[in-house]
C-alpha positions in Angstrom: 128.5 95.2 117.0 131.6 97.2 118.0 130.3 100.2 120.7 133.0 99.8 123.5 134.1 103.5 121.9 130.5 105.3 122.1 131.3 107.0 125.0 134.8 108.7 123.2 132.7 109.3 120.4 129.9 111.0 122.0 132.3 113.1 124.1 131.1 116.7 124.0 127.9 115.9 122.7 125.0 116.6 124.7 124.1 114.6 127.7 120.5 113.5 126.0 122.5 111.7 123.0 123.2 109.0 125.1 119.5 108.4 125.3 118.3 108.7 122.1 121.6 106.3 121.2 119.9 103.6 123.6 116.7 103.9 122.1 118.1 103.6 118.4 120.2 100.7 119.4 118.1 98.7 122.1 114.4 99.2 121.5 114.6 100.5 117.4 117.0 97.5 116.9 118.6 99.4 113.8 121.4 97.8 112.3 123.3 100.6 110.7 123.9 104.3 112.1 122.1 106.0 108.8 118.9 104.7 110.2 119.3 107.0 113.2 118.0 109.9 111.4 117.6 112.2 114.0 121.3 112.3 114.9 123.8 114.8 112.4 124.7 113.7 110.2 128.4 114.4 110.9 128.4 112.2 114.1 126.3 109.3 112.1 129.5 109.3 110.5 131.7 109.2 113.1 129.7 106.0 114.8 129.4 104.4 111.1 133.4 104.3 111.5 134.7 103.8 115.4 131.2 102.0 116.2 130.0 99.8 113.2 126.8 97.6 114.1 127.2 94.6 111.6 126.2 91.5 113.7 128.1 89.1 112.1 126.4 85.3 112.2 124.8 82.0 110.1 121.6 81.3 110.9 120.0 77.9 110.5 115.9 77.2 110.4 114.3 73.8 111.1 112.0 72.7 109.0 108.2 71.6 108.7 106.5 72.8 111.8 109.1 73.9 114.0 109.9 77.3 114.0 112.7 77.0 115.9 116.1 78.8 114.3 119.9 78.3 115.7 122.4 81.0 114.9 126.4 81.1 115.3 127.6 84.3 116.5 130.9 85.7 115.3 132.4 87.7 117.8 135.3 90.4 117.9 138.5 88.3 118.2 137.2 85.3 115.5 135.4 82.9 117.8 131.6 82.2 117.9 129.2 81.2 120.1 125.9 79.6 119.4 122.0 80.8 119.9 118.8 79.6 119.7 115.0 81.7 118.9 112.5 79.5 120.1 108.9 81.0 118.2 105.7 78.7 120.0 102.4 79.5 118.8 100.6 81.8 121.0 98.0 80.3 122.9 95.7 83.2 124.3 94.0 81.2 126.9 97.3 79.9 128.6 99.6 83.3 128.1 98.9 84.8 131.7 102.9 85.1 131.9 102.9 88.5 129.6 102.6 91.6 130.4 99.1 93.0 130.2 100.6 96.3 128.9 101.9 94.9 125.7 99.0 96.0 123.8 100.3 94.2 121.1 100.8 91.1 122.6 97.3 89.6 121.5 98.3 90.8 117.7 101.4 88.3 117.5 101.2 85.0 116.2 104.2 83.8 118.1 105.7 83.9 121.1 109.9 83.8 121.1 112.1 82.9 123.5 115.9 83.5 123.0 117.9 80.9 124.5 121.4 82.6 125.6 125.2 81.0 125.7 127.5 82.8 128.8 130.9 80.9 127.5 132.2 79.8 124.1 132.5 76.1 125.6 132.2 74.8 129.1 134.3 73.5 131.6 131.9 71.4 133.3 132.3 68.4 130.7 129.0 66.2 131.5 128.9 63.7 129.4 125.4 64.1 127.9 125.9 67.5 126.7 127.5 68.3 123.6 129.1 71.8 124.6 131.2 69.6 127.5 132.5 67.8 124.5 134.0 71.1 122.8 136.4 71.8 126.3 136.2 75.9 127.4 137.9 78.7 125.6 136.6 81.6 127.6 133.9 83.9 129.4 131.5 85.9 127.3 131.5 89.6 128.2 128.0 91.0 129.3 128.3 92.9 126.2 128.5 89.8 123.8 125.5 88.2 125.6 123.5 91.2 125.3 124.3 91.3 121.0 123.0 87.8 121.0 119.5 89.0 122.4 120.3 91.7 119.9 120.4 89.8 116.9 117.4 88.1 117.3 115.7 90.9 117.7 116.7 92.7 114.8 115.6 89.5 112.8 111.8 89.4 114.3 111.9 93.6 113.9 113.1 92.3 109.6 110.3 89.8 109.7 107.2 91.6 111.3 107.5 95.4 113.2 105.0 93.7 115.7 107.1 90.5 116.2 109.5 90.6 119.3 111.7 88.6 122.4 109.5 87.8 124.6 111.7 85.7 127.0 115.0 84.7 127.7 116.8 81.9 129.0 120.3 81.7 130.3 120.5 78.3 128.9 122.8 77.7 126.3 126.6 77.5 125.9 128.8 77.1 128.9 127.4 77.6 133.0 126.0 81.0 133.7 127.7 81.2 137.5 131.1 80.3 136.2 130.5 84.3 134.9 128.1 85.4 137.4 129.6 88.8 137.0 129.1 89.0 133.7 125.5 87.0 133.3 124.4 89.2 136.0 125.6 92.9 134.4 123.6 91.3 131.0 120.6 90.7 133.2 120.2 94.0 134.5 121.2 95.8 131.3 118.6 93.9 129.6 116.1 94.8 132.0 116.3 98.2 132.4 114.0 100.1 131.0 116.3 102.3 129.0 117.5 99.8 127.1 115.9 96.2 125.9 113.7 96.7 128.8 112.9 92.9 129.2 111.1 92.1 132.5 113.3 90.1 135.4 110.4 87.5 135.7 111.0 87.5 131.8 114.2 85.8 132.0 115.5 81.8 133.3 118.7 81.4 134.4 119.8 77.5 134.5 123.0 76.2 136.4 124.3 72.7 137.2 123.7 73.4 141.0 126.5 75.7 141.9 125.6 76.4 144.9 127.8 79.9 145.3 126.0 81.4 142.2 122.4 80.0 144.2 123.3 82.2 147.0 124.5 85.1 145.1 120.7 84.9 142.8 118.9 84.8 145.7 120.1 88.3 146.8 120.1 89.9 144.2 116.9 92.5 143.8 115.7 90.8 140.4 112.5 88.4 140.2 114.8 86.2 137.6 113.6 82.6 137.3 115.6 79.6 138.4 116.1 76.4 136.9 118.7 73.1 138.1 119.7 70.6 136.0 119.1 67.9 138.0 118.9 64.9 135.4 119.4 62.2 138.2 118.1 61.3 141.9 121.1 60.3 143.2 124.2 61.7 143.8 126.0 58.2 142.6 124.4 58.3 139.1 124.7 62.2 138.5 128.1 62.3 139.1 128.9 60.0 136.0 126.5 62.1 133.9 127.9 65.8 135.6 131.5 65.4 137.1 130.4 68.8 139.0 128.4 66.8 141.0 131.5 65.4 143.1 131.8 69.0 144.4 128.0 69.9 144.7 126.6 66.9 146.4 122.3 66.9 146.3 121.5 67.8 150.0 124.1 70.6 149.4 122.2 72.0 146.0 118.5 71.0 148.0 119.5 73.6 151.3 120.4 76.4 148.9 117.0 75.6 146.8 115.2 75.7 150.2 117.0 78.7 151.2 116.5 80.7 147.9 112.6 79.9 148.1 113.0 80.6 151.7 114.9 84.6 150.9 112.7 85.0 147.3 109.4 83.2 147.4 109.8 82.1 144.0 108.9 78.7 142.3 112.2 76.6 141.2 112.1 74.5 138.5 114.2 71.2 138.2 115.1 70.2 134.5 115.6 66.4 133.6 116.6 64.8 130.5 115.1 61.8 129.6 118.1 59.4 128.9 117.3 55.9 127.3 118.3 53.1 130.1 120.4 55.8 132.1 117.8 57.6 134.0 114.1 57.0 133.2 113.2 53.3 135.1 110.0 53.1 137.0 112.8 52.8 140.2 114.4 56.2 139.2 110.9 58.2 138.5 110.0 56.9 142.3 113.1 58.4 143.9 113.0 61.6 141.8 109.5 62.1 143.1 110.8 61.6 147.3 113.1 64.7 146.3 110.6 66.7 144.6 106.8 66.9 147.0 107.7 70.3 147.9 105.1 73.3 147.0 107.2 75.4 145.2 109.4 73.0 143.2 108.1 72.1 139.5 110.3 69.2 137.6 110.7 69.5 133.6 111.0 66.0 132.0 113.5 67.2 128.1 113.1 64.5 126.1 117.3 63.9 125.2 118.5 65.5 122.0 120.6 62.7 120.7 124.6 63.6 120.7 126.0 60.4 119.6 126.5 58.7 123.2 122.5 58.6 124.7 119.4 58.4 123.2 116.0 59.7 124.0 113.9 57.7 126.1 110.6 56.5 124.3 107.2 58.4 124.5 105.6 56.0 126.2 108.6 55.5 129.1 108.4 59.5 129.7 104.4 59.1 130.0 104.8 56.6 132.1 107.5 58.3 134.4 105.0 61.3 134.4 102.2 59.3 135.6 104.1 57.8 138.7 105.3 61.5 139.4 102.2 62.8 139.4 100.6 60.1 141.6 103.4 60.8 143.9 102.1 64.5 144.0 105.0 66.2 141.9 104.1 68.9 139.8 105.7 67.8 136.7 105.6 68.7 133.2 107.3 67.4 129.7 109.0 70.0 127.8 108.2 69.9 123.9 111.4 69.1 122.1 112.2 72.0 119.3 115.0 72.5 116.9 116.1 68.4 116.9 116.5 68.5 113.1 119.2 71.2 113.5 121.1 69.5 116.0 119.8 71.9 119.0 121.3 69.6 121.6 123.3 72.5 123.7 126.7 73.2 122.1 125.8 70.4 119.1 125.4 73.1 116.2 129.0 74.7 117.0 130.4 71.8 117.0 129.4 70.5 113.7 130.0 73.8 112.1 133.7 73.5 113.6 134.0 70.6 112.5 133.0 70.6 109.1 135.3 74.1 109.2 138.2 71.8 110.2 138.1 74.3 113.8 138.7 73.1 117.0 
């Protein structure tokens, strides 16, 4: 989707075409300019040839009784970057998240998350994740995280007029602060009502604890959730999982939790894989729950996507790390594991795709 020349385009045109553009674009979801029929047709034309719309991309589904789908993105100069639609079955009684104006809300069968990349790659090489094995090629502009939200919502809009994105998380490829600008221009252009008009409290923003990009969150004047992944509760162990770690230390990522609750009010969540013989001993669950008794911090145990290096802890030794959590008074909860029969381990789709393209 090529629209960095709307504005040369649309130059002379009255001042109200620029809303009626938005709406076509970021709430209609069309896909090609003809569908726009209230526009002439002369400058239909015009945008079919300086501002084209295709979306280039692969999608691929799970199977069985996931409905979870992973798409590669081709952008502009070649490269791609990868995406994820989450769909979980609605559950009416436990859906107090959504907006009680969505009069359509109780109509859908699904509600879909879109899970976001900010880099094509990632410098932050930790060792469990499959995007740190790819190395980092570059930012994303605000513009190409946007068209990934975009995408998926043209699919739902193909599937079902009443099927939407419900939520998004700034979870995928690469660390969102290492392009705060950038994550933080999509954010607010997603959110504003003239455009995808996504709510703030909508969207989940997760980041290996850099601190700066804490700070910067926590002043920002959006209700955008916050998640850390913490995967380890102690700074000896997480800094042979996350080499990051050496320069944000735990007390150091702990004070700017504490001080974004402090500024924000809001609930922080703490994510943490469950890594066969790494991470998950009854010893590590004991000293994960002496960092996490605080009211307003809620752990998330991910059951690993296998990369090739880890495995997944058993069932029974995440239940039983739960239990001693929850004795200890942490509010704790297991993430269900979607999309592992299309290699949804962050970054693990592009990299098979490269590979089997003989690409980097």
């Amino acid at each position: 989707m090529k629209i960095k020349n709307l504005s040369q385009v649309l130059e002379g045109q009255p001042k109200y075409r620029y809303a009626q553009i938005n709406k076509f674009l970021f709430q209609d979801y069309i896909s090609d300019w003809d569908e726009a029929s209230s526009l002439p047709k002369k400058l239909r034309e015009e945008l079919s040839v300086a501002c084209p719309l295709e979306i280039k991309a692969e999608v691929f589904a799970a199977e069985g009784r996931q409905k979870t789908q992973r798409a590669l993105v081709y952008l502009e100069d070649g490269e791609s970057v990868e995406t994820v639609l989450i769909r979980q079955k609605a559950d009416k009684n436990k859906d107090t998240d959504y907006d009680k104006a969505d009069d359509q809300a109780d109509k859908r069968e699904y509600r879909n998350t879109v899970c976001v990349s900010s880099q094509i790659g990632c410098p932050l090489g930790c060792t469990f994740c499959a995007t740190g094995q790819l190395g980092f090629l570059r930012n994303l502009s605000s513009a190409e995280i946007v068209e990934q939200v975009v995408f998926w919502q043209r699919l739902l809009k193909a599937e079902n007029v009443q099927e939407k994105v419900d939520n998004i998380v700034f979870m995928g490829m690469g660390e969102p602060f290492l392009n705060y600008p950038e994550f933080i221009k999509a954010v607010k252009f997603i959110n504003n009502p003239e455009t995808l008009n996504i709510g703030a409290r909508r969207m989940s923003v997760s980041t290996a604890g850099l601190t700066e990009g804490i700070k910067k969150l926590a002043g920002e004047k959006l209700q955008i959730n916050l998640a850390i992944s913490l995967h380890a509760a102690n700074d000896s162990l997480r800094q042979k999982l996350m080499p990051i770690a050496k320069k944000y230390p735990l007390v150091d990522i702990f004070k700017s939790v504490d001080d974004y609750i402090k500024k924000t009010g809001r609930r922080v969540m703490f994510e943490y894989l469950m890594i066969k013989g790494i991470n998950d001993s009854q010893k590590d669950a004991e000293n994960l729950a002496l960092l996490m008794r605080k009211p307003l911090y809620l752990l998330n145990l991910i059951p690993y996507n296998d990369t090739g290096r880890f495995q997944t802890s058993s069932r029974e030794t995440i239940n039983d790390f739960k239990n001693i959590l929850e004795k200890a008074g942490v509010s704790v909860t297991v993430r269900l594991s979607f999309g592992s029969d299309i290699a949804a381990a962050c970054g693990q789709l592009h990299k098979n795709i490269s590979a089997s393209k003989g690409r980097r």
